[in-house]
C-alpha positions in Angstrom: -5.7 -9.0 -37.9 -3.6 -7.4 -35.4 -4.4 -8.3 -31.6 -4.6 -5.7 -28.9 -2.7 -5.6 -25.8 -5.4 -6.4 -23.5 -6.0 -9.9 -26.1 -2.2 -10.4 -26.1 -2.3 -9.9 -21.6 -5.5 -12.2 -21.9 -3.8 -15.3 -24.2 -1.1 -15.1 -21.4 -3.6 -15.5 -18.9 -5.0 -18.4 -20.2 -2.1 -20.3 -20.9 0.0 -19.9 -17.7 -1.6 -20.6 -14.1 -0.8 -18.2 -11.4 -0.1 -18.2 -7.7 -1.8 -16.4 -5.1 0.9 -13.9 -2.9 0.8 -16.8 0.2 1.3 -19.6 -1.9 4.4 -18.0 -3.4 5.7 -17.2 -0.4 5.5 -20.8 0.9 7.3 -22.1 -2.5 10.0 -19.2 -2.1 10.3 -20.2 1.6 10.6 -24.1 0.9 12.9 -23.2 -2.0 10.6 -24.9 -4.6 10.7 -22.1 -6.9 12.1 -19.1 -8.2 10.4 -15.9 -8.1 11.5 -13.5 -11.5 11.1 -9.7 -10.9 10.2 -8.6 -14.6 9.6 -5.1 -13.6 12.6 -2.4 -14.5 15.0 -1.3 -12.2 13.7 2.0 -11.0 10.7 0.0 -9.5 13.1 -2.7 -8.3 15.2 -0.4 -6.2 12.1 1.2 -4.3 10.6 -2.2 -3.1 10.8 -6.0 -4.3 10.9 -9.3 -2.6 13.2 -10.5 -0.5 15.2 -13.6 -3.1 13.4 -12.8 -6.1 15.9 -12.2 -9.4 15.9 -9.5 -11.3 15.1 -9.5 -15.3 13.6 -6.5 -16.4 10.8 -7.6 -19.1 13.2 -6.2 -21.8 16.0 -8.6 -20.9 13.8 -11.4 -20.2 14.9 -13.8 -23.0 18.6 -13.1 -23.0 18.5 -13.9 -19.2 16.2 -16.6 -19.6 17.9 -18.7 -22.6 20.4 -21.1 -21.5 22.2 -20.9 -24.5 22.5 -16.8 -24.6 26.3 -15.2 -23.2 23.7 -13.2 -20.7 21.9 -16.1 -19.3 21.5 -15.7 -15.8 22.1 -18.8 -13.5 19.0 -18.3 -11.2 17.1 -19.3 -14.3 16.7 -22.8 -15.2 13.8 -24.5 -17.8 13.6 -27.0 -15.6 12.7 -25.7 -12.2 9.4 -24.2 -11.2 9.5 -20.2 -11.9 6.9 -17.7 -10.6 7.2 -14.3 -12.6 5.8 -11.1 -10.7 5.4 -7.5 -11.8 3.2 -4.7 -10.1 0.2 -6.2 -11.0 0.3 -8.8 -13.1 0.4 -8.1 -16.8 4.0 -7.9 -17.4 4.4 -10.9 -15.4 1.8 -12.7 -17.9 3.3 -12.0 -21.4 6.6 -12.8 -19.7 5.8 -15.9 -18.6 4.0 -17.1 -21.9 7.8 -15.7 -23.2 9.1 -18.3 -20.5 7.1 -21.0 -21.6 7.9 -20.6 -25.3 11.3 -20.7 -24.1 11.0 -24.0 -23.0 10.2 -23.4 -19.3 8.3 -26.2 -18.2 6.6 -24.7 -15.0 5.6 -21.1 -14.5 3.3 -19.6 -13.1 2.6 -15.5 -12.5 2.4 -14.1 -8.7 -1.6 -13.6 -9.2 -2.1 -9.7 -8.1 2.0 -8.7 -7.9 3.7 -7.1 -6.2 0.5 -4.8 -5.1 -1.0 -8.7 -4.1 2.1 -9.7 -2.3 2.4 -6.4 0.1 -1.7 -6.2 0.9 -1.3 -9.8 1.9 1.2 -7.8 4.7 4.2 -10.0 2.7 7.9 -8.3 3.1 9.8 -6.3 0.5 13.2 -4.9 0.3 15.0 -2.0 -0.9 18.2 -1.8 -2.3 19.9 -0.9 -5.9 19.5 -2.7 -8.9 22.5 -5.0 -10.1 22.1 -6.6 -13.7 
């Protein structure tokens, strides 16, 4: 039987923990983790955190893989990884895709991006760079 959306969102849920906005911060700050920004580039360029890499959720597992021509250096299995999207539900089927990649530690930024800036938390504008 095919799942839903909502059942696929809620699996993710369930199998990856999550961080509140403040407790990223404090990881990002202390440069125990690295915060992904699965979210596409037109909502990248109009507000994101300050140190977080971009991988738009379409891109996620060439950037992620270690063995892929695209993989991005930012990203390694090995290192704690915090995934964030507006508000959460991209950020959880990403980091299930994470996890299945072999990432050891992930968690998702519990709220997003929406958690992150009500929590008063900096962003910054620029343009996108793949």
């Amino acid at each position: 039987m095919a799942k839903s959306v909502m059942e696929m969102i809620g699996e993710a849920q369930a199998r990856v923990g999550s961080v509140s906005a403040t407790e990223a911060a404090d990881e990002l700050a202390a440069g125990d983790a690295v915060l992904v920004d699965v979210r596409q580039s037109g909502e990248w360029e109009h507000g994101h955190i300050d140190g977080s890499v971009p991988v738009p959720r379409g891109l996620l597992e060439f950037f992620a893989d270690p063995s892929s021509p695209r993989h991005k250096e930012e990203l390694d299995p090995t290192r704690k990884t915090v995934v964030v999207c507006h508000s959460g539900a991209r950020a959880a089927l990403a980091a299930a895709t994470l996890q299945d990649l072999g990432y050891q530690d992930v968690a998702v930024l519990e709220g997003g991006l929406t958690a992150w800036t009500a929590a008063g938390l900096p962003t910054t504008d620029h343009e996108y760079a793949v």
